[in-house]
C-alpha positions as CSV (number, residue, x, y, z in Angstrom):
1,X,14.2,19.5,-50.8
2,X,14.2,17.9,-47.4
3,X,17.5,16.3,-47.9
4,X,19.1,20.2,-48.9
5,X,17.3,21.2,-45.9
6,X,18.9,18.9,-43.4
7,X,22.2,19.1,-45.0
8,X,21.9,23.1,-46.0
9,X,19.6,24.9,-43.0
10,X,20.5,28.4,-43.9
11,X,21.3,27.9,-47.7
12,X,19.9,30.4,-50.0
13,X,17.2,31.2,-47.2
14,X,14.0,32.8,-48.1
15,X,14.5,31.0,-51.4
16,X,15.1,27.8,-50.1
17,X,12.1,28.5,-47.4
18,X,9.6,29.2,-50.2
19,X,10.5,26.4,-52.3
20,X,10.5,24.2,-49.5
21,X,6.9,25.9,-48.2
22,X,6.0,25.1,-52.4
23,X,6.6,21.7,-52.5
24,X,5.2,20.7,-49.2
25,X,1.6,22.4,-50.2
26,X,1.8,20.3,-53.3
27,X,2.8,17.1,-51.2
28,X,0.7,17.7,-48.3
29,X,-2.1,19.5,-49.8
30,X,-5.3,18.4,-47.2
31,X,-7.7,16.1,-48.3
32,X,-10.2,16.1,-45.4
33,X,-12.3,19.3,-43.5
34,X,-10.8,20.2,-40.5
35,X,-11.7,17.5,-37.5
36,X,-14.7,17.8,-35.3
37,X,-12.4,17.9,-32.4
38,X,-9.5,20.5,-32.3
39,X,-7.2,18.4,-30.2
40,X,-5.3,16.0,-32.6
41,X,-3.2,14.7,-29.6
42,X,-1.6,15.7,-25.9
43,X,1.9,14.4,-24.6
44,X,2.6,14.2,-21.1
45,X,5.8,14.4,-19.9
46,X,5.2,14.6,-16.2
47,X,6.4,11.1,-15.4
48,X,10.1,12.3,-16.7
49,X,10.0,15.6,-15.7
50,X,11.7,14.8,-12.2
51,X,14.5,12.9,-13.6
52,X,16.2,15.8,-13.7
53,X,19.4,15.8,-11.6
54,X,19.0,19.4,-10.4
55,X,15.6,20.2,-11.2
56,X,14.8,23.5,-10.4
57,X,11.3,23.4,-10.9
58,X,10.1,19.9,-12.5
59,X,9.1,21.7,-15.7
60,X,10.3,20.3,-19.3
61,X,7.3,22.0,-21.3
62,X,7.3,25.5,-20.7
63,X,7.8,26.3,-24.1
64,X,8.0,24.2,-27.4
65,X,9.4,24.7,-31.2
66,X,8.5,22.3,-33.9
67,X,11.1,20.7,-37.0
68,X,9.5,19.5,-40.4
69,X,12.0,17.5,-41.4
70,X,11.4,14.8,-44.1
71,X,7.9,13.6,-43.3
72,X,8.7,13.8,-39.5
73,X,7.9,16.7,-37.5
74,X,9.9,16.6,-34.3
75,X,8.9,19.0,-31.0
76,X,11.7,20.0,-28.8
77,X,10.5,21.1,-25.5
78,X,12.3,23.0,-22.6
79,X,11.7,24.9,-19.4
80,X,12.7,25.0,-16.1
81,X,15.2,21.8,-15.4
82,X,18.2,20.8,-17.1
83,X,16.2,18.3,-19.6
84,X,15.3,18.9,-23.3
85,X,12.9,16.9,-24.6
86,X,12.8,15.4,-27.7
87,X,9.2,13.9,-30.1
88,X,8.3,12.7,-32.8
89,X,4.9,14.5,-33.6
90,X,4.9,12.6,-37.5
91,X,1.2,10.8,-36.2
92,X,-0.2,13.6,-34.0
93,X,-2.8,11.2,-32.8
94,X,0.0,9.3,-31.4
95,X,3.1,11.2,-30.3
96,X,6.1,9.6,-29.1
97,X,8.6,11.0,-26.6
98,X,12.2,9.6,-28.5
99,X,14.8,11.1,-25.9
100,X,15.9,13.8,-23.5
101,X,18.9,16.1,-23.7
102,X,20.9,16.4,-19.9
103,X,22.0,19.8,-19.8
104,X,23.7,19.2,-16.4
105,X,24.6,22.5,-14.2
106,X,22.0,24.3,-16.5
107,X,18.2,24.7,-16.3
108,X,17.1,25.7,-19.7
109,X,14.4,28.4,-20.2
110,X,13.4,28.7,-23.8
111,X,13.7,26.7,-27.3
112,X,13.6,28.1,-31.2
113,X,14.1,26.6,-34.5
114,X,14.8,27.2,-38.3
115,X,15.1,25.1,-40.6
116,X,16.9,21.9,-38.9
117,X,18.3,24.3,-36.5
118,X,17.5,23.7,-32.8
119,X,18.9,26.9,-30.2
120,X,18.1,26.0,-26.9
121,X,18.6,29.0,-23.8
122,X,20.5,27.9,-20.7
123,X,21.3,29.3,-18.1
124,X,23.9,28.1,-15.0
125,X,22.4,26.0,-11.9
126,X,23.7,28.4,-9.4
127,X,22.8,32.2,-11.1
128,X,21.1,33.6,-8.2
129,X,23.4,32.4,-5.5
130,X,24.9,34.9,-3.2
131,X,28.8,35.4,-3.1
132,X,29.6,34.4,-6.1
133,X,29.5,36.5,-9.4
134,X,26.6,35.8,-11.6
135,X,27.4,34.1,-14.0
136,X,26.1,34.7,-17.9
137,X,23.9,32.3,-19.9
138,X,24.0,31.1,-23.1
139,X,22.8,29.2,-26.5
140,X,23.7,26.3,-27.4
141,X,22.7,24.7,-30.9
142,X,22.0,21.6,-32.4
143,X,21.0,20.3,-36.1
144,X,18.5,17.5,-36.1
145,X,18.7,14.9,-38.3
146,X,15.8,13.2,-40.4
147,X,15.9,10.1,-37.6
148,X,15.6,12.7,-34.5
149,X,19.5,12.6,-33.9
150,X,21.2,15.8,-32.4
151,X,24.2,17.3,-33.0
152,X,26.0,20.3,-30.9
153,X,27.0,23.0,-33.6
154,X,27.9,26.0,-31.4
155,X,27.6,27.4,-27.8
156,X,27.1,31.4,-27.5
157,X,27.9,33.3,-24.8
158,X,24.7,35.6,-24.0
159,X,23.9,38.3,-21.4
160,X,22.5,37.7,-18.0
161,X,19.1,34.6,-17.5
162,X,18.2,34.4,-21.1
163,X,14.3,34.1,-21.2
164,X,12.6,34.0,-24.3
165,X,14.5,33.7,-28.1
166,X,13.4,33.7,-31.3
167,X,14.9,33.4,-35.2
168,X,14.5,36.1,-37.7
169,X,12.5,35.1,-40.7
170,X,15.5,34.4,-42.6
171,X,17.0,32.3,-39.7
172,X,20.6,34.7,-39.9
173,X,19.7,35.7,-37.2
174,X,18.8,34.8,-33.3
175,X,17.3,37.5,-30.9
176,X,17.7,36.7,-27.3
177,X,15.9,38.5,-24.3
178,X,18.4,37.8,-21.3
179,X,16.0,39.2,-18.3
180,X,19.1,40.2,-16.1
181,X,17.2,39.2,-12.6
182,X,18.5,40.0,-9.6
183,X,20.2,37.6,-7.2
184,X,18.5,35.8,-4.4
185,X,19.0,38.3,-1.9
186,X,19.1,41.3,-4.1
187,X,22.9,42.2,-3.5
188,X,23.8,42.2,-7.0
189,X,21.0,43.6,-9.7
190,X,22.8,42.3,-13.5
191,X,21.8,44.4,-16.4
192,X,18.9,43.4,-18.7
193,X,19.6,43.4,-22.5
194,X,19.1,41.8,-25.9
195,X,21.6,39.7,-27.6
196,X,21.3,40.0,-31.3
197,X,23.2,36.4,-32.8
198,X,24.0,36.7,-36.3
199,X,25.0,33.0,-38.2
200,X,26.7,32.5,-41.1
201,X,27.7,29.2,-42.6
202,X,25.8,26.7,-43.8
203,X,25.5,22.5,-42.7
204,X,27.8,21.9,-39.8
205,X,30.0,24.7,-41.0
206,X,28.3,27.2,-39.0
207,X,29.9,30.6,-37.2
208,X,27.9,32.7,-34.5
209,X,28.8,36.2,-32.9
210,X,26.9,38.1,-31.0
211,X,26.2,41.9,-30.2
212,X,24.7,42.9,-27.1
213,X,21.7,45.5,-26.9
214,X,21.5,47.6,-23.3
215,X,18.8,49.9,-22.5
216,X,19.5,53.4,-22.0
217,X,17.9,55.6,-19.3
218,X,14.9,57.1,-19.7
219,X,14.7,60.2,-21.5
220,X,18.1,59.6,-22.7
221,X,19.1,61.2,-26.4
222,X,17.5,59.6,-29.3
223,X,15.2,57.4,-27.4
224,X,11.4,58.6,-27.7
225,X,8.7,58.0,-24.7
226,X,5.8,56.6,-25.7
227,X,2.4,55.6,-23.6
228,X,2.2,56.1,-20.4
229,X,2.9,54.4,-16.8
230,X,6.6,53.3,-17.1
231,X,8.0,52.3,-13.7
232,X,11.3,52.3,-12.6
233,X,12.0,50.7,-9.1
234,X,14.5,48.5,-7.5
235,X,16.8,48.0,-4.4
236,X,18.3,51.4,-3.5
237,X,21.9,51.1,-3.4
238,X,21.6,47.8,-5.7
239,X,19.4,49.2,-8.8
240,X,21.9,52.4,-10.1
241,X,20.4,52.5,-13.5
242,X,17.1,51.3,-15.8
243,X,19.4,49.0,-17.6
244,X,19.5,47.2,-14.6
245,X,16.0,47.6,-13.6
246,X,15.2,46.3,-17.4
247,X,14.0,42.5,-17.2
248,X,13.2,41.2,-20.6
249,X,10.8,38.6,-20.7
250,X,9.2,38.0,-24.1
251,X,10.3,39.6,-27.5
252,X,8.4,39.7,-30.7
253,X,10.5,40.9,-34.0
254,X,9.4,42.2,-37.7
255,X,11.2,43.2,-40.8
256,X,12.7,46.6,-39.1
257,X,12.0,46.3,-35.2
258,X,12.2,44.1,-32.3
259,X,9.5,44.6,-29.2
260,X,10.6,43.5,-26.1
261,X,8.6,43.3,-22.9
262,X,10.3,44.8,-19.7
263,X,7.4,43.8,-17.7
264,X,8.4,44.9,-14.1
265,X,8.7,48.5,-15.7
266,X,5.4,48.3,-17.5
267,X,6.9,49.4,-20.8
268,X,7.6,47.7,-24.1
269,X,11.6,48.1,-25.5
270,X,11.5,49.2,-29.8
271,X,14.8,48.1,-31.0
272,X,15.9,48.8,-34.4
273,X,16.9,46.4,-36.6
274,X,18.7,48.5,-38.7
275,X,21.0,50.4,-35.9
276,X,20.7,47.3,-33.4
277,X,19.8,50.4,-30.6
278,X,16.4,50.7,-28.3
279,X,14.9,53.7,-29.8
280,X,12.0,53.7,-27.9
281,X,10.3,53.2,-24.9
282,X,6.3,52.3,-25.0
283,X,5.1,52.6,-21.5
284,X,1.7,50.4,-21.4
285,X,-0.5,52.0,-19.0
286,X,-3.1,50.7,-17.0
287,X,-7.0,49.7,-16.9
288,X,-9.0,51.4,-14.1
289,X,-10.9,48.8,-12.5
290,X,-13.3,51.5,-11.2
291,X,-15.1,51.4,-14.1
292,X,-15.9,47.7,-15.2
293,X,-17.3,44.6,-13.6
294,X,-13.9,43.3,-12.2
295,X,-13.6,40.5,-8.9
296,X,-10.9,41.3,-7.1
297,X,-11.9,39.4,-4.0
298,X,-11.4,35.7,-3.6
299,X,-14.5,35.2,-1.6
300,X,-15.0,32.0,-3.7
301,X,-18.2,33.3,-5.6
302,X,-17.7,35.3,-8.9
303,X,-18.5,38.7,-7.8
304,X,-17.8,41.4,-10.4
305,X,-18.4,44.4,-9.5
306,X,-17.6,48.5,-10.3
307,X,-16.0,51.5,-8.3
308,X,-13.5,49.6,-7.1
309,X,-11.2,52.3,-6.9
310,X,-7.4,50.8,-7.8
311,X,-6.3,50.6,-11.3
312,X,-4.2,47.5,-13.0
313,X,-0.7,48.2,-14.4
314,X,-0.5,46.5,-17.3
315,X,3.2,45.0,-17.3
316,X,2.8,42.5,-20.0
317,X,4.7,38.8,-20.2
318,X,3.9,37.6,-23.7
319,X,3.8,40.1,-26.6
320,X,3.4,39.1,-30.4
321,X,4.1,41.7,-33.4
322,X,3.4,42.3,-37.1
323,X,3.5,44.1,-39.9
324,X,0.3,45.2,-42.3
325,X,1.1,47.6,-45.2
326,X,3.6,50.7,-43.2
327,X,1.7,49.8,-40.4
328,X,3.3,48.2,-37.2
329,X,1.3,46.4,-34.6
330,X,1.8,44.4,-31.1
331,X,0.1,42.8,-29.4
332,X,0.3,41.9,-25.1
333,X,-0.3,39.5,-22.2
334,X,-0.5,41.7,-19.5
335,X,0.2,38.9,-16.6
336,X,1.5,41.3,-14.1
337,X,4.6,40.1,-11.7
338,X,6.1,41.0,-8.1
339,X,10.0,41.1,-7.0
340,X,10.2,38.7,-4.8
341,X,13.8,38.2,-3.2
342,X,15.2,37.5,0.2
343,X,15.3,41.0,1.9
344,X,13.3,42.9,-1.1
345,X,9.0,42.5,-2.0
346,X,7.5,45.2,-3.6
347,X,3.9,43.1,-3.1
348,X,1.4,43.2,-0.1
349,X,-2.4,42.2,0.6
350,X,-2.0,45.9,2.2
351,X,-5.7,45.9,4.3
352,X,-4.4,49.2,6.3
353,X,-4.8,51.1,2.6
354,X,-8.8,49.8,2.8
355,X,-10.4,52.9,4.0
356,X,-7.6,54.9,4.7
357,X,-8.7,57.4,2.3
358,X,-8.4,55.3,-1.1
359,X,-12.0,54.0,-0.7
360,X,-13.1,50.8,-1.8
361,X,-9.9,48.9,-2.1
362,X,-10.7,44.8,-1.5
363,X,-8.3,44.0,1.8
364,X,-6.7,41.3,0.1
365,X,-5.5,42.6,-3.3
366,X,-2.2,42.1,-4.0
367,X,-1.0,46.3,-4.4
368,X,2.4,47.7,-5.1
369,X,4.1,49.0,-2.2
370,X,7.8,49.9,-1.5
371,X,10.0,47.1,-0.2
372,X,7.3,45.5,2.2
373,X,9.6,43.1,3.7
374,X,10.8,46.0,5.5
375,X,7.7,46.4,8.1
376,X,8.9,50.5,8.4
377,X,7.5,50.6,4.8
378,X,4.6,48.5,4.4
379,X,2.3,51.3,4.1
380,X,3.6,52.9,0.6
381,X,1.8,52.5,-1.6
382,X,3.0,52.8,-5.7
383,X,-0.3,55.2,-6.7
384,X,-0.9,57.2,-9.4
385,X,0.6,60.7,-9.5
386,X,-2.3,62.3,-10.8
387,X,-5.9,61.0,-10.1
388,X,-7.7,59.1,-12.4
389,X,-10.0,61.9,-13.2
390,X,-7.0,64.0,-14.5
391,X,-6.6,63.7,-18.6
392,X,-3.1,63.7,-18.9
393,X,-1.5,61.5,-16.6
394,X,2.0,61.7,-16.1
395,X,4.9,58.6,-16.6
396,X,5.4,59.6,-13.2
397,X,4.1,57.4,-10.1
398,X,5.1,57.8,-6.6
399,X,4.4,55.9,-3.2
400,X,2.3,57.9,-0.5
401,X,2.1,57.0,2.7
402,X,0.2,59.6,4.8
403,X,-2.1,61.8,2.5
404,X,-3.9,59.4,0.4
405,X,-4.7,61.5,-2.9
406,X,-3.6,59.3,-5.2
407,X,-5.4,55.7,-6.7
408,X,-3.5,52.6,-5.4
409,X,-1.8,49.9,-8.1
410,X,-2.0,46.5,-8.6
411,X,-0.3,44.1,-10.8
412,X,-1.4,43.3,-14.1
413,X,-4.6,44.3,-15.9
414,X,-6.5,40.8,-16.3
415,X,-6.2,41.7,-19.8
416,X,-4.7,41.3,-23.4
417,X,-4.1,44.6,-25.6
418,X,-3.0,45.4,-28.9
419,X,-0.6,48.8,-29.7
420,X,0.4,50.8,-32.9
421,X,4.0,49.9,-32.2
422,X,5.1,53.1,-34.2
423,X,3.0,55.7,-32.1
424,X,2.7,53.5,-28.9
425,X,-1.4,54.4,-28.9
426,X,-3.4,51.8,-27.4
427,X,-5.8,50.4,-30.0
428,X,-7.6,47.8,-28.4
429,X,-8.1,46.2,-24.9
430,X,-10.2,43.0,-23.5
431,X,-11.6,45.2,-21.0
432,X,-13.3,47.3,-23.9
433,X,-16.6,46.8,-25.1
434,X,-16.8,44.4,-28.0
435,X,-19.2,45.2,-30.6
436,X,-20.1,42.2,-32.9
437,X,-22.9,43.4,-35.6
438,X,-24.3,45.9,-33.8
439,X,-24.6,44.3,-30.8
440,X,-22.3,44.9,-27.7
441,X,-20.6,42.7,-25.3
442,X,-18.5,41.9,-22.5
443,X,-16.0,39.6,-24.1
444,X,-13.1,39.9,-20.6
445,X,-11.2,36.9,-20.0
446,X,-12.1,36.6,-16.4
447,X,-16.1,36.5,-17.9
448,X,-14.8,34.0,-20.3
449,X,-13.1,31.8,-18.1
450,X,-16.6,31.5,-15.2
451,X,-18.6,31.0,-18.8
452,X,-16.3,28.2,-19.2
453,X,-16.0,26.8,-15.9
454,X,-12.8,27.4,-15.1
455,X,-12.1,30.7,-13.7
456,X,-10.2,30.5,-10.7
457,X,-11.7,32.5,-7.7
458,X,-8.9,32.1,-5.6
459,X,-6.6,34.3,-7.8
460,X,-9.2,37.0,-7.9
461,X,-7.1,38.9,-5.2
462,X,-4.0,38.4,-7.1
463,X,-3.6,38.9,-10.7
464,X,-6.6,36.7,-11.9
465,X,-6.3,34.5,-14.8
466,X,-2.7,36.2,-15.4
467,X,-2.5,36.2,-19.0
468,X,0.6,34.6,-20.2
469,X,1.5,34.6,-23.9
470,X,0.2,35.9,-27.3
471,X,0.8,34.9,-30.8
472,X,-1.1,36.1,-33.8
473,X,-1.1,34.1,-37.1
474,X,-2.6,34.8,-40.7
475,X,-5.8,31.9,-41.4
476,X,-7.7,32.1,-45.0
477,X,-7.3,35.6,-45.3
478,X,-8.3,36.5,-41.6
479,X,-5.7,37.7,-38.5
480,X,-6.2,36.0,-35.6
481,X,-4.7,36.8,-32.0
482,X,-4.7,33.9,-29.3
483,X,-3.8,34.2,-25.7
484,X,-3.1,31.8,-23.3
485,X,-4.4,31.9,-19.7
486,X,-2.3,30.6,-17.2
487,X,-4.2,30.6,-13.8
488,X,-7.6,29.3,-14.9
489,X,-8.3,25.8,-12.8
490,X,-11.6,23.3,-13.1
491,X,-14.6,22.5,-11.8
492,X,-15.6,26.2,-10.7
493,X,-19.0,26.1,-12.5
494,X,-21.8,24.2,-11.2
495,X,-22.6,20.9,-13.4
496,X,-19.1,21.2,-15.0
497,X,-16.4,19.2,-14.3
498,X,-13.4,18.8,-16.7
499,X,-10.6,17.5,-15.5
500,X,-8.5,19.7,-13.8
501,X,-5.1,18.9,-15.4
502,X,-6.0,18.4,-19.1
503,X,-9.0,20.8,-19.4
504,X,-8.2,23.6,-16.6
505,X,-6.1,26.2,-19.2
506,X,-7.7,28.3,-21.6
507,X,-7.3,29.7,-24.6
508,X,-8.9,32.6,-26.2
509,X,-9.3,34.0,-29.8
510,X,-9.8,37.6,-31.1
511,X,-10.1,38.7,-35.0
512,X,-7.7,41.4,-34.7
513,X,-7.8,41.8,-39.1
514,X,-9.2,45.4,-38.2
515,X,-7.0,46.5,-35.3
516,X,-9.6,49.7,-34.5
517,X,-12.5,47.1,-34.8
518,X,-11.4,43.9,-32.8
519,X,-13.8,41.0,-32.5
520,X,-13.9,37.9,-30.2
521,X,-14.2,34.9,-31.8
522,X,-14.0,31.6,-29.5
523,X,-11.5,30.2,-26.7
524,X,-10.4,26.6,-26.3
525,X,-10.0,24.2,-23.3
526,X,-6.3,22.9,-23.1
527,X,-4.1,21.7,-20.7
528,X,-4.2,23.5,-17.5
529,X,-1.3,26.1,-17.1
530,X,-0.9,27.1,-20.8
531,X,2.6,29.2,-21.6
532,X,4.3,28.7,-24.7
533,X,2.4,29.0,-28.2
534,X,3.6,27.7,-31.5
535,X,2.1,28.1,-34.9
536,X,2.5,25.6,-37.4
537,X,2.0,26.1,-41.1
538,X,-0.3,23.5,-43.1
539,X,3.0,23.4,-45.4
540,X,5.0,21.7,-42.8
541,X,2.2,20.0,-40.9
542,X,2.0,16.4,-40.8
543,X,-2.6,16.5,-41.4
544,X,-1.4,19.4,-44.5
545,X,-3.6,21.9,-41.9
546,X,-2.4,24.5,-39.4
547,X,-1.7,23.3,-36.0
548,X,-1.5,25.4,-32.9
549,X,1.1,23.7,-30.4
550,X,0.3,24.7,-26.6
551,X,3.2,23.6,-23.8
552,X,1.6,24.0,-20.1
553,X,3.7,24.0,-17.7
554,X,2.8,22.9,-13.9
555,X,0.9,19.7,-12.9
556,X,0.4,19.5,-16.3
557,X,4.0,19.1,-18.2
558,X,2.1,18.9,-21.5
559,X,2.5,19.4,-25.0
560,X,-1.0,19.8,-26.9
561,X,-1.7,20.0,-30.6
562,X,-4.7,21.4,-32.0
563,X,-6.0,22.0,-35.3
564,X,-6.6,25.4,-35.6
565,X,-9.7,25.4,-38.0
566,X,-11.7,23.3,-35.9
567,X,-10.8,25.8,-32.9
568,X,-12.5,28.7,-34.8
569,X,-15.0,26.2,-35.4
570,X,-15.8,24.9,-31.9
571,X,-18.7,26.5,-31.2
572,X,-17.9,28.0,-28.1
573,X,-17.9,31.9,-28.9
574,X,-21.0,31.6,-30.1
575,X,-22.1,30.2,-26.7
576,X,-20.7,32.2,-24.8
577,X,-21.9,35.1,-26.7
578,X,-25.6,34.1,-26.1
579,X,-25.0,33.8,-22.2
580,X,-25.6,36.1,-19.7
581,X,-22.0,37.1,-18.8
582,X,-21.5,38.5,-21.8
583,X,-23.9,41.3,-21.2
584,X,-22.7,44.6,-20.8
585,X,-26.1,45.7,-19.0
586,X,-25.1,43.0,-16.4
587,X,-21.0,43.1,-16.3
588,X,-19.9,46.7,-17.3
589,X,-16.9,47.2,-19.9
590,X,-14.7,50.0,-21.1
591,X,-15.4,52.5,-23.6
592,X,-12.5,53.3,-26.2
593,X,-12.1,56.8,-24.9
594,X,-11.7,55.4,-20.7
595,X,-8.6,53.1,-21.6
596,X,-5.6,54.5,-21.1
């Protein structure tokens, strides 16, 4: 079966994946418990990551895909330069970095595999420069061979700075999110969109087109609002349209629809599958940090407190989806993120807003404001149209800059959620109150982070631990939903100190089997600056067990694998559980009916 495989990616297709998934149960059926110690093995690529000859950030493990092929599992890993990375993960225990693809004049951005199919996202060195039309991105992709060897199969023309891709199920198809970002001094704003790839072919016979998915404007014909909160902004006289205001980031997919963050308009794209047209827009909403134990002040202590009157817009990175009977769920990391651009910054530690009638608003918290490199305009604030105490709350949000009625906004809510993807309701938030047998507790990130020793105080007035990505995988009969944390650091608890680089990221881990009765389960120490996730299945795992890959990016340039039973099995929930910051009585938390 491995030989078809290499020689036949797409043949027959969920066929040829379940036989394949058949026979490598039988042949690499476990024979041991899961490890003491989740982490089978850690790569570090930081010593190659500046050979790159125009390196735009030094990053070559933002985000990693895995290939069983043969009793090899190879890990290709990309992000940020023009090198691809290529291991050989067959003895986790020992990995072994084999080569590195130059992709000169491009910095790649994303990876995804199926099968022995490799597509890799890149994008052209000078895309934001000024004077010059911006050029589009595109796919290239490879088969891999059982000894590791590449070969270049196809090169698709995409929209504009793809970000993150991903294969159908069945592999015939590729979904692209190509964020459309604006130059680097905002005189041209490309439109954001969605390229759907379809393949057909088989071996090294393979054919590719592509059809491009735009976003309509809001309240356009045929496309429902959900939620609420959506934001539309941009450079007036640049930004004519929400197509081009659109960046998607992440993009999660199931059998009939694809969910793509747009995370500067705090809203979540539904595409359908069957029509290839958006046909919804989800806006996300916010978390009012009024009413929990939130620190939004980097004084350097961990100071949570309430009343803090400024809410959190959501405006999620990562998003994960899924399918459970006719249900439809997803699932978000709600990071947060400025425009930042020669000439345009909708971010400012705005201390003039501190008692100027919005009340107790910490002086250095990053807010939403319009354009405040333009000093005329500093003092706008984005707000709230309606106040918080008002039960319907309108899409609507405005900036105020003389009577101060409104509730100032912040980016991102410190927080991972989970929607019905059908309705748009929010089920479930980190903020909310987690009750676990009876009992009820304060299971936040930020809570889980100091617990660990790792939360980062200095980010407090930013967006915290800025929640990256999500990915939710099925394990003995249980959902699970794990987030990365990617501004966690070490050393920030008395009496612990892990090393900064390979113990300063987090991960944390939620039962989301019962999406109305979500339950936090543990989180795991990794490599500091955690972004992409990968979820490999015991059927093509070299220990016959699942293995969660982590790539952090960073000082850390890292690819981790874990096994993912001894995660769940690590001890650390319960912990954390029996400490004090997990007490609602001490660090207060959101009922169901406050989230909005």
């Amino acid at each position: 079966m491995d030989t078809m495989s290499a020689t036949f990616p797409f043949a027959s297709y969920r066929s040829l994946k379940s036989i394949q998934d058949l026979f490598g149960k039988l042949r690499r059926r476990p024979t041991a418990p899961a490890p003491q110690a989740p982490l089978l093995g850690r790569l570090d690529l930081t010593g190659v990551s500046k050979n790159s000859v125009l390196d735009k950030d030094g990053l070559v493990a933002e985000i990693s895909a895995s290939v069983s092929i043969g009793k090899r599992l190879y890990t290709i890993s990309s992000g940020g330069s023009n090198l691809v990375s290529i291991s050989d993960w067959s003895n986790p225990s020992n990995p072994v970095l084999l080569q590195q693809l130059d992709l000169s004049g491009f910095f790649t951005t994303s990876v995804a595999t199926y099968g022995s199919l490799i597509a890799i996202a890149a994008t052209p060195d000078n895309y934001d420069e000024s004077g010059i039309p911006t050029p589009e991105s595109q796919i290239r992709f490879y088969t891999i061979s059982k000894a590791g060897t590449l070969t270049e199969v196809g090169v698709v023309n995409t929209g504009f700075l793809t970000d993150s891709i991903r294969f159908g199920d069945d592999g015939r198809q590729l979904y692209v999110a190509n964020e459309g970002s604006p130059n680097a001094n905002y005189s041209v704003d490309p439109i954001g969109s969605v390229s759907i790839i379809t393949i057909k072919g088989k071996g090294s016979n393979l054919r590719f087109s592509e059809a491009e998915v735009t976003f309509p404007e809001l309240n356009s014909n045929g496309v429902e609002m959900l939620g609420d909160g959506i934001r539309f902004s941009g450079k007036t006289g640049v930004t004519l349209s929400f197509g081009q205001d659109a960046e998607p980031e992440y993009l999660a997919a199931t059998d009939d629809y694809l969910f793509v963050t747009l995370q500067e308009s705090n809203a979540v794209a539904r595409i359908n599958l069957d029509t290839n047209t958006v046909e919804a827009y989800i806006g996300l909403g916010w978390v009012d940090y009024s009413k929990v134990a939130v620190d939004l002040n980097d004084n350097l202590n961990f100071e949570p407190v309430t009343g803090q009157k400024v809410v959190g817009l959501r405006m999620a990175d990562g998003i994960a989806a899924w399918e459970d009977d006719d249900n439809v769920y997803f699932a978000t990391a709600n990071e947060g993120d400025a425009r930042d651009y020669t000439g345009y910054l909708d971010e400012r530690r705005d201390s003039s807003l501190s008692g100027g009638g919005y009340g107790t608003v910490p002086n250095r918290l990053k807010l939403i404001v319009k354009n405040a490199s333009d000093n005329a305009l500093r003092n706008e604030a984005l707000v709230l149209s309606n106040n918080l105490s008002d039960t319907n709350p309108s899409n609507d949000f405005t900036f105020e800059s003389a009577t101060r009625t409104g509730t100032p906004v912040s980016f991102g809510s410190r927080s991972i959620s989970l929607f019905d993807g059908l309705t748009g309701e929010l089920l479930w938030d980190s903020w909310q109150t987690d009750d676990i047998d009876g009992i009820e507790y304060n299971t936040s990130l930020q809570n889980i982070a100091q617990f660990a020793g790792i939360y980062d105080d200095g980010r407090s007035d930013d967006k915290g631990v800025e929640p990256e990505s999500v990915t939710v995988l099925k394990y003995e009969d249980r959902r699970y939903l794990v987030g990365s944390l990617e501004r966690t650091t070490a050393g920030a608890k008395t009496g612990i100190t892990p090393d900064p680089v390979t113990q300063g990221g987090l991960l944390v881990i939620y039962d989301v089997t019962d999406v109305n009765n979500v339950d936090f389960v543990t989180y795991q120490q990794v490599s500091r600056s955690p972004e992409g996730l990968e979820v490999i299945k015991a059927s093509e795992s070299p220990t016959g067990r699942v293995i969660l890959g982590v790539s952090a990016e960073f000082d850390s340039n890292s690819v981790e694998y874990l096994d993912f039973g001894a995660i769940l099995n690590n001890g650390n929930g319960a912990n954390y559980l029996a400490s004090d910051y997990a007490k609602t009585s001490m660090y207060a938390t959101l009922p169901t009916a406050t989230i909005w």
